[in-house]
C-alpha positions as CSV (number, residue, x, y, z in Angstrom):
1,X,-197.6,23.3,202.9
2,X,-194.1,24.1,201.7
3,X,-192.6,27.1,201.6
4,X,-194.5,29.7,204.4
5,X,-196.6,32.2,203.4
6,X,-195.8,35.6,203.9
7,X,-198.9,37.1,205.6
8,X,-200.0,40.7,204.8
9,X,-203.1,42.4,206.5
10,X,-204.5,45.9,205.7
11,X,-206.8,47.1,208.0
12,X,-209.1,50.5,207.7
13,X,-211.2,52.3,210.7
14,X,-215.0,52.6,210.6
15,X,-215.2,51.2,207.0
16,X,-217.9,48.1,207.8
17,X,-218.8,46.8,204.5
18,X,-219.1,49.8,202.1
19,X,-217.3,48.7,199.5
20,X,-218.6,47.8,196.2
21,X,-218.3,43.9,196.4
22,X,-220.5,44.1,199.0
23,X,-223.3,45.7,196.8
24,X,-222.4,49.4,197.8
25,X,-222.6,52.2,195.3
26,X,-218.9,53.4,195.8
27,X,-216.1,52.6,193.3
28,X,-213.9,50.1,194.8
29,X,-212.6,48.5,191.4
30,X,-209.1,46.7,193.5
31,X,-210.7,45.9,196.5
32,X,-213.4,44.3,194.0
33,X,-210.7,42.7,192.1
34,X,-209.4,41.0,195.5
35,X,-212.4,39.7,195.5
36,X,-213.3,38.6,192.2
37,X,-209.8,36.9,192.5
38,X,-209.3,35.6,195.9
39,X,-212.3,34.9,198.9
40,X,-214.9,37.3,200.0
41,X,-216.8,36.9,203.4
42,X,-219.8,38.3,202.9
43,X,-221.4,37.3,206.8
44,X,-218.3,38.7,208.7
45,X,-219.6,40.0,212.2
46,X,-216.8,41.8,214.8
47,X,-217.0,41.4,218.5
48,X,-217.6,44.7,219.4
49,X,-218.5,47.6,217.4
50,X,-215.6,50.3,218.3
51,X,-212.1,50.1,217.3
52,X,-209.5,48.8,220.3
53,X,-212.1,46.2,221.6
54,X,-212.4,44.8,217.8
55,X,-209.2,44.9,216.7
56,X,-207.9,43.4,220.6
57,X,-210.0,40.8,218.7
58,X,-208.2,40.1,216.0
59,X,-204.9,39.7,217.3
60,X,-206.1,37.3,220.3
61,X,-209.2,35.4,219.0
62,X,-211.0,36.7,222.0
63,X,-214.4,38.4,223.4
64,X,-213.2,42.2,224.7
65,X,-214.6,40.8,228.3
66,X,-211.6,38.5,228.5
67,X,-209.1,39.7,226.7
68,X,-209.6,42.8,228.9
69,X,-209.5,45.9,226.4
70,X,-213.0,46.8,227.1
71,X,-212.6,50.7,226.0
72,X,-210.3,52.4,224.2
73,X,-206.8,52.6,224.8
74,X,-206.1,56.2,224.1
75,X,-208.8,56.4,226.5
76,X,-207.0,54.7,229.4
77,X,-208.0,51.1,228.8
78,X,-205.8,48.0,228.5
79,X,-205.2,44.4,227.3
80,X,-204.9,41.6,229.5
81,X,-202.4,38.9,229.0
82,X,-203.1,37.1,226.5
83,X,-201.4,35.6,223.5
84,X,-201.3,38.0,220.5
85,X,-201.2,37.1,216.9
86,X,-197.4,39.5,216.0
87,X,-196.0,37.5,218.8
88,X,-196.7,34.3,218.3
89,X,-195.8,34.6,214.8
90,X,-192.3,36.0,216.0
91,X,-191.6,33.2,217.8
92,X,-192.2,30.7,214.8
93,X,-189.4,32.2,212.8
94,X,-191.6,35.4,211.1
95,X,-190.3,38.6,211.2
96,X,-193.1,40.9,212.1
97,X,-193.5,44.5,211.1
98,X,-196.1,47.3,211.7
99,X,-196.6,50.3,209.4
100,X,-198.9,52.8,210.4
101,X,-202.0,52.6,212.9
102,X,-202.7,50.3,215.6
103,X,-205.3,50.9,218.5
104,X,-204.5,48.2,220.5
105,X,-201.4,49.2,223.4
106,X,-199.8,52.5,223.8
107,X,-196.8,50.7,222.6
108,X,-196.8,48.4,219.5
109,X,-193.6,46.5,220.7
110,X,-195.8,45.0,223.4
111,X,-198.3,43.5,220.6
112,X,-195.5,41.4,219.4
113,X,-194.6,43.8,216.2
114,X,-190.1,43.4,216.2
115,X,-190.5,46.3,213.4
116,X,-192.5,49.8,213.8
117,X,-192.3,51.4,210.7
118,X,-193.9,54.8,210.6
119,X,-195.0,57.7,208.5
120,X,-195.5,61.7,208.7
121,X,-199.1,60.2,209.7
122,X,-201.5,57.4,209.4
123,X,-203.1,58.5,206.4
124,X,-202.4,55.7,203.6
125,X,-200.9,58.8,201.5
126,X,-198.2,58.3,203.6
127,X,-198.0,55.2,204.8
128,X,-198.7,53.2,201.5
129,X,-195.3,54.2,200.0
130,X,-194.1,53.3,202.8
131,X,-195.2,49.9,202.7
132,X,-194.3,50.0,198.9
133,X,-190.4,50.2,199.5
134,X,-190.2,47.7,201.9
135,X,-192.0,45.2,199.7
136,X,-189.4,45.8,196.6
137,X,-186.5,45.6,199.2
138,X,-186.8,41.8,199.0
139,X,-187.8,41.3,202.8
140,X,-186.5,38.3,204.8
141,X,-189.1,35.6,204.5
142,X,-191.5,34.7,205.5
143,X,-193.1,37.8,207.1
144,X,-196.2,39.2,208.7
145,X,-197.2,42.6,208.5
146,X,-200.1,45.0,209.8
147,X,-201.1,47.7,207.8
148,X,-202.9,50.3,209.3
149,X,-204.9,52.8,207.6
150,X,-206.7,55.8,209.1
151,X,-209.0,55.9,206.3
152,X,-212.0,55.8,207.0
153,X,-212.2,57.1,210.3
154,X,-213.9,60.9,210.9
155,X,-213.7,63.9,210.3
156,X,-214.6,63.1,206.3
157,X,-213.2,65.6,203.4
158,X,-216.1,68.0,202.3
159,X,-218.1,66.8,199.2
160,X,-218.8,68.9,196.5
161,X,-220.0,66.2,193.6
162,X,-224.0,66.0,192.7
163,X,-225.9,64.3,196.1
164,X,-227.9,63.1,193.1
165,X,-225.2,60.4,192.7
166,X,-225.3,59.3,196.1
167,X,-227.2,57.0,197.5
168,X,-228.7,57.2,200.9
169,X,-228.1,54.9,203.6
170,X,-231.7,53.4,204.8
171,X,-231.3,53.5,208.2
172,X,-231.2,57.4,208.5
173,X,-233.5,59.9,206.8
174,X,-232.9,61.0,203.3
175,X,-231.7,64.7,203.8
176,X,-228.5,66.4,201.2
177,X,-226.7,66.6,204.5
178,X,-226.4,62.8,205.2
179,X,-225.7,62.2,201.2
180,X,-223.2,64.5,201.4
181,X,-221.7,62.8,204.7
182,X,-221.8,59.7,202.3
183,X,-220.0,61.5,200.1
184,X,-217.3,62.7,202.1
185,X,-216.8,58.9,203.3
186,X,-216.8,57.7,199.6
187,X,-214.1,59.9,198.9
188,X,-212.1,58.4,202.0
189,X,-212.9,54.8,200.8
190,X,-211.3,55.6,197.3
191,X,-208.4,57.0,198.5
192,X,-208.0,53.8,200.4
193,X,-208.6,51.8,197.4
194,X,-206.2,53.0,195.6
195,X,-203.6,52.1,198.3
196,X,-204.7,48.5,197.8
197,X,-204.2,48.7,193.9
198,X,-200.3,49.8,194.4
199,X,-200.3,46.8,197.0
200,X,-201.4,44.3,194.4
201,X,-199.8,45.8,191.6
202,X,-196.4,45.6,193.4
203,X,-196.9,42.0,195.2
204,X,-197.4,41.0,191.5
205,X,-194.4,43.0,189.7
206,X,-192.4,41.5,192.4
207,X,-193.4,37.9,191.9
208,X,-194.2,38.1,195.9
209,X,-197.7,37.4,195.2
210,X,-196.7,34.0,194.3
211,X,-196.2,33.4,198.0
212,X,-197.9,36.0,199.7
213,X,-201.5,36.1,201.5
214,X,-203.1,39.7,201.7
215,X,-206.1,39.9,203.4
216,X,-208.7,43.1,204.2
217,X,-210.3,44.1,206.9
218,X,-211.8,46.7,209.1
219,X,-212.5,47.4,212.7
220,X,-216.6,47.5,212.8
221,X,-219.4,49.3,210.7
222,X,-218.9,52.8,209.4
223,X,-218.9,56.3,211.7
224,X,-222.7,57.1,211.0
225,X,-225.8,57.1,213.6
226,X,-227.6,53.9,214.0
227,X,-224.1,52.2,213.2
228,X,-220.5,52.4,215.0
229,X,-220.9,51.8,218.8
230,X,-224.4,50.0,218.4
231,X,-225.1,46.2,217.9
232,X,-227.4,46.7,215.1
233,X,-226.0,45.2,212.2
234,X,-224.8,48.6,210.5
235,X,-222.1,48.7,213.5
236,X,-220.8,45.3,214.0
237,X,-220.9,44.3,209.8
238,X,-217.1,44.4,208.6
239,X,-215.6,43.4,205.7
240,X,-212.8,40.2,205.1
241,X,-211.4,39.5,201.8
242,X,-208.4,37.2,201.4
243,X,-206.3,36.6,198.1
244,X,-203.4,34.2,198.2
245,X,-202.5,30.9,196.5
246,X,-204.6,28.0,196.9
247,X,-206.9,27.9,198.4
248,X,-207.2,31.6,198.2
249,X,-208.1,32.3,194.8
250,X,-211.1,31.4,192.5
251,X,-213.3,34.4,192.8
252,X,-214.8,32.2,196.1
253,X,-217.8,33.1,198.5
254,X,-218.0,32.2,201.6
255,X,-221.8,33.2,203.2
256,X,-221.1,31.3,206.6
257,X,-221.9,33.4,209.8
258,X,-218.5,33.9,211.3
259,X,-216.7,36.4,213.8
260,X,-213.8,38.4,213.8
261,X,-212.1,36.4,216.7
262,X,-212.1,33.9,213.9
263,X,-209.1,35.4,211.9
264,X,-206.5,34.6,214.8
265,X,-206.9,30.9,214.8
266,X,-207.3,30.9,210.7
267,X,-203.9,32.3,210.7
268,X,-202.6,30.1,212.9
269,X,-203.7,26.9,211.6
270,X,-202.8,27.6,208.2
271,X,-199.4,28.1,208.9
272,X,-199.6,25.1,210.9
273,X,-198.5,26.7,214.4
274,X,-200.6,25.5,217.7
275,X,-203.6,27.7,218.7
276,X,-203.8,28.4,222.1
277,X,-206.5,26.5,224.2
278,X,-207.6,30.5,225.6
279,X,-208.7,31.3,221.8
280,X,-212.2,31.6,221.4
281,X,-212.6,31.9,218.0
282,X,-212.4,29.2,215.2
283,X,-210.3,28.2,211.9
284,X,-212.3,29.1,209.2
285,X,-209.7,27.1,206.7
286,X,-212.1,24.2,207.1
287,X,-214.4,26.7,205.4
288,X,-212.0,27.9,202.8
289,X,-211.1,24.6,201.7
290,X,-215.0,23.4,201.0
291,X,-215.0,20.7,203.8
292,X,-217.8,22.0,206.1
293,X,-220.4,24.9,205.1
294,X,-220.5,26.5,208.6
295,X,-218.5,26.6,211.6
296,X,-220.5,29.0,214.1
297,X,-224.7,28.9,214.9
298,X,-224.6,32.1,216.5
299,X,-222.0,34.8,216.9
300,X,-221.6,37.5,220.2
301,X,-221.5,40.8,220.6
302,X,-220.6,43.2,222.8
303,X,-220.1,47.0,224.2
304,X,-219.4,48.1,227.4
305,X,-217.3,51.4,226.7
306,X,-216.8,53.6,224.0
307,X,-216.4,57.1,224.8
308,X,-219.0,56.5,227.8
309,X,-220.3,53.5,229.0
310,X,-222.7,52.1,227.6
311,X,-223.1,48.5,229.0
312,X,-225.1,45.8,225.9
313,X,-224.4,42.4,224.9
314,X,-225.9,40.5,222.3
315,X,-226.1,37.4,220.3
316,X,-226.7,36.8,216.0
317,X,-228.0,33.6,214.2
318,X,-228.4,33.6,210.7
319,X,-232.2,34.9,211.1
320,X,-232.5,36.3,214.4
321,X,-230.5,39.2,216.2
322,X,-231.2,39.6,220.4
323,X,-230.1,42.6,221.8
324,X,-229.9,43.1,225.7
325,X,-228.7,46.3,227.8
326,X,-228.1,46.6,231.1
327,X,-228.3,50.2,231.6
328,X,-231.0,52.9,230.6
329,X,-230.0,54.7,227.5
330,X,-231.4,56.2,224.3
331,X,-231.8,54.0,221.5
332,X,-229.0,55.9,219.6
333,X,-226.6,57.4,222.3
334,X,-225.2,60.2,221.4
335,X,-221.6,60.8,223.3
336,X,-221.0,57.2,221.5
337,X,-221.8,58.8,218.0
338,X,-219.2,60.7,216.1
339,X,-219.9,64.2,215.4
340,X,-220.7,65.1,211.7
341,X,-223.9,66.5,209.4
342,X,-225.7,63.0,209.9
343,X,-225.7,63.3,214.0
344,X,-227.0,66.7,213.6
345,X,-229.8,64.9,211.1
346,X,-230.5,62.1,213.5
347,X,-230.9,65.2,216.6
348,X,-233.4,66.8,214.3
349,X,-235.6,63.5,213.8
350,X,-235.7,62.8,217.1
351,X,-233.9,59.7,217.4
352,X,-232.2,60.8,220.6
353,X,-235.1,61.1,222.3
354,X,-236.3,57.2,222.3
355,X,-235.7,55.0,224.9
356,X,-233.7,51.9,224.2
357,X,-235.9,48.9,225.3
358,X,-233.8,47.0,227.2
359,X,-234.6,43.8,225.5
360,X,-234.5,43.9,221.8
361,X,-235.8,41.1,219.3
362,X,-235.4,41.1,215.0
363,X,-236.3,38.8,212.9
364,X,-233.9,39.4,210.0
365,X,-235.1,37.9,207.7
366,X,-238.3,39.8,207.9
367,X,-236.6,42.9,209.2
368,X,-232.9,43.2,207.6
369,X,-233.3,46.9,208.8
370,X,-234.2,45.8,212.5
371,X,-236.9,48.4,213.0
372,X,-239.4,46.1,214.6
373,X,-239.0,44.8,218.2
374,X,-240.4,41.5,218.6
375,X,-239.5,41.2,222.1
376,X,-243.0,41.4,223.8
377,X,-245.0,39.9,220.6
378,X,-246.6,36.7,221.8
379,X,-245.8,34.4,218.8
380,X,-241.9,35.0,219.4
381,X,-242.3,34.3,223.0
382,X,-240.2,30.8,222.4
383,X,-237.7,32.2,220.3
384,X,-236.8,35.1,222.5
385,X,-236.6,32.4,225.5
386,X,-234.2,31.0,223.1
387,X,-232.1,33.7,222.2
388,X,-232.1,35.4,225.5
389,X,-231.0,31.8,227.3
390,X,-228.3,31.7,224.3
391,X,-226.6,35.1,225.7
392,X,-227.4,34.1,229.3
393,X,-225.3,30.9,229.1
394,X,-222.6,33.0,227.1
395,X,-221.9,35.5,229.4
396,X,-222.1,33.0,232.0
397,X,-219.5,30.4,230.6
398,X,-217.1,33.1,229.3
399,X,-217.2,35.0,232.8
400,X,-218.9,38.2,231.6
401,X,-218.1,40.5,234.8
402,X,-221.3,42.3,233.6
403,X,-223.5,39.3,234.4
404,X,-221.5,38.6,237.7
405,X,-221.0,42.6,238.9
406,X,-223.8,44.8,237.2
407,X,-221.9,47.7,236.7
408,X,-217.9,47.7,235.1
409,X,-215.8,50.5,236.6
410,X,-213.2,51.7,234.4
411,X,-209.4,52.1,235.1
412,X,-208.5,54.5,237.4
413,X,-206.8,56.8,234.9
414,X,-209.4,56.3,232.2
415,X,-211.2,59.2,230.1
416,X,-215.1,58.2,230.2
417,X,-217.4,60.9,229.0
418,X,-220.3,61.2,230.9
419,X,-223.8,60.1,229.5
420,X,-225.0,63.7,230.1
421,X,-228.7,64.0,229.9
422,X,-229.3,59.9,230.9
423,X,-228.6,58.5,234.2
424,X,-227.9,55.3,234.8
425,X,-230.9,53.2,236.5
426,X,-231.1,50.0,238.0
427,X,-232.3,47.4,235.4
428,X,-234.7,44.7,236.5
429,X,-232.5,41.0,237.0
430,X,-231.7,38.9,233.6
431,X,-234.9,37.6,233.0
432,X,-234.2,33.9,232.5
């Protein structure tokens, strides 16, 4: 295709899809303008919903289970060996360059990244300007570079606007304390915005944008209960927008069902380097450029540790959503929920205190906010033979050690919190 593109890709923490061109009430006007200009995703699904597993994701096109970072790594856990996205890039003639945070090896070098570039932190206050100086140096082409924002991981800054103005999320109780955590998130998601605007603005004072694809993403759904480190939808929802040359412009929606493995092999194909048979994921260019409407039936999820173990798997169409865990555990569990006014909200309402069946059933299209089980209802008995038969042969094909040895110890050196007031309990077989 010519010339090669120079490849930028900003990624937040916890930021799911709250931003305004996904039909959120927070004021995103440059991440809307990527979108209004370039290719939103609005169907995007990660692998797992907790950063180093996810992002492990992104750089190898790969389920956490095989390529190996099943937990976090400032936690202890580790990536297999696998073929990662900075490398391979680096050895097709890109230079390859890192500013700010990465969660996916104790050492970025080892992900393939030739340049580290660091700040006084990760916050994009510091690392945006960063970023900014080496894009008017006139880098060697063609490049790829990882951005790497804190924002909008926790703790949030305090909120002291009208809670009138917020609105609630629907999957937690409408209390001032939760608005106010929405709040203090908002304000985290605007400071990140603004990072994006003095990207674009400077990709197009510098004429780079004429050559130059920036895409955005995140890790998994936002840091509130009933979302990050569940498989609900709230947890594993992130956003992708992509704004480039042809065919990444035109104000395009894509709606397909697709998975964050997916962006590995995308890269690759479009700048027409070989994807390694081990990928799992698929090119969505065949999407991009209009030639097929769908490239995946059913996505996969997964957790097995976050900051305890907490051993589910699970499996998305476009309607249905089947959720199966293999240990006993509340529905929310709470050493897997960050702390913050909502988690004290969610204690207070009890939600703690329910059992997590271990098979789960939604209809989505009926039940977008997955409230109602349908696991033991009679008229979705085919269905759920379906969807539980769909994970089955999943886990079995892709060597899920869960499937094959019940319980997953961690590394030896690993951190794993406890699940304090649940112990684990034998679960009956998979029912097949």
């Amino acid at each position: 295709m010519g010339e090669k593109l120079n490849i930028i890709m900003v990624i937040s923490h916890d930021t799911g899809r709250h931003i305004g061109c996904y039909g959120v009430d927070v004021k995103t006007p440059n991440l809307n303008k990527m979108a209004e200009n370039g290719i939103v995703f609005t169907n995007m699904f990660c692998t797992a919903p907790q950063c180093s597993p996810s992002r492990a994701s992104i750089l190898t096109g790969m389920y956490p289970h095989n390529h190996g970072l099943i937990g976090l790594t400032h936690r202890g856990f580790r990536l297999g060996k696998c073929k990662l996205l900075p490398s391979i890039f680096a050895e097709n003639g890109y230079q390859t360059y890192l500013f700010g945070l990465q969660h996916e090896s104790p050492d970025p070098h080892l992900l393939g990244y030739r340049n580290v570039i660091k700040g006084k932190s990760n916050s994009c206050a510091d690392v945006t300007p960063i970023f900014l100086e080496f894009l008017r140096s006139k880098p060697e082409k063609p490049f790829f570079a990882m951005v790497g924002f804190s924002e909008t991981h926790r703790p949030f800054p305090a909120y002291n606007g009208s809670i009138n103005e917020i609105k609630p999320l629907p999957y937690l109780p409408d209390e001032p304390d939760v608005r106010r955590d929405i709040g203090g998130l908002n304000m985290l998601v605007h400071r990140m915005d603004n990072s994006i605007g003095c990207i674009i603005d400077v990709l197009e004072d510098t004429g780079l944008y004429e050559n130059t694809l920036l895409i955005y993403t995140t890790d998994h759904g936002i840091s509130f209960p009933g979302a990050k480190a569940t498989l609900f939808d709230p947890g594993i929802e992130v956003a992708l927008l992509m704004w480039g040359p042809e065919p990444f412009c035109g104000g395009k929606r894509i709606d397909a069902l697709l998975s964050n493995a997916d962006i590995m092999p995308t890269l690759l194909d479009l700048c027409g380097i070989p994807i390694p048979p081990e990928v799992q994921g698929k090119s969505m260019l065949p999407l991009i450029k209009g030639e097929v409407e769908a490239i995946h039936e059913e996505v996969y999820l997964e957790l097995t540790y976050h900051a305890a173990y907490d051993p589910i798997r699970g499996v998305r169409t476009n309607r249905y959503k089947y959720i199966r865990s293999f240990e006993w555990r509340p529905y929310w569990f709470p050493p897997n929920i960050d702390p913050g006014p909502s988690k004290d909200v969610a204690r207070k309402y009890g939600y703690f205190d329910k059992v997590r069946p271990v098979e789960m059933l939604f209809d989505l299209f009926k039940d977008p906010l997955e409230k109602v089980n349908l696991a033991e209802e009679p008229q979705y008995k085919d269905v759920l033979t379906y969807m539980r038969r769909k994970l089955y042969d999943w886990m079995k094909n892709t060597g899920d050690p869960l499937l094959t040895n019940g319980y997953i110890p961690p590394p030896p050196d690993a951190k794993v919190t406890p699940p304090r007031s649940y112990e684990p309990r034998d679960m009956d077989p998979f029912p097949i």
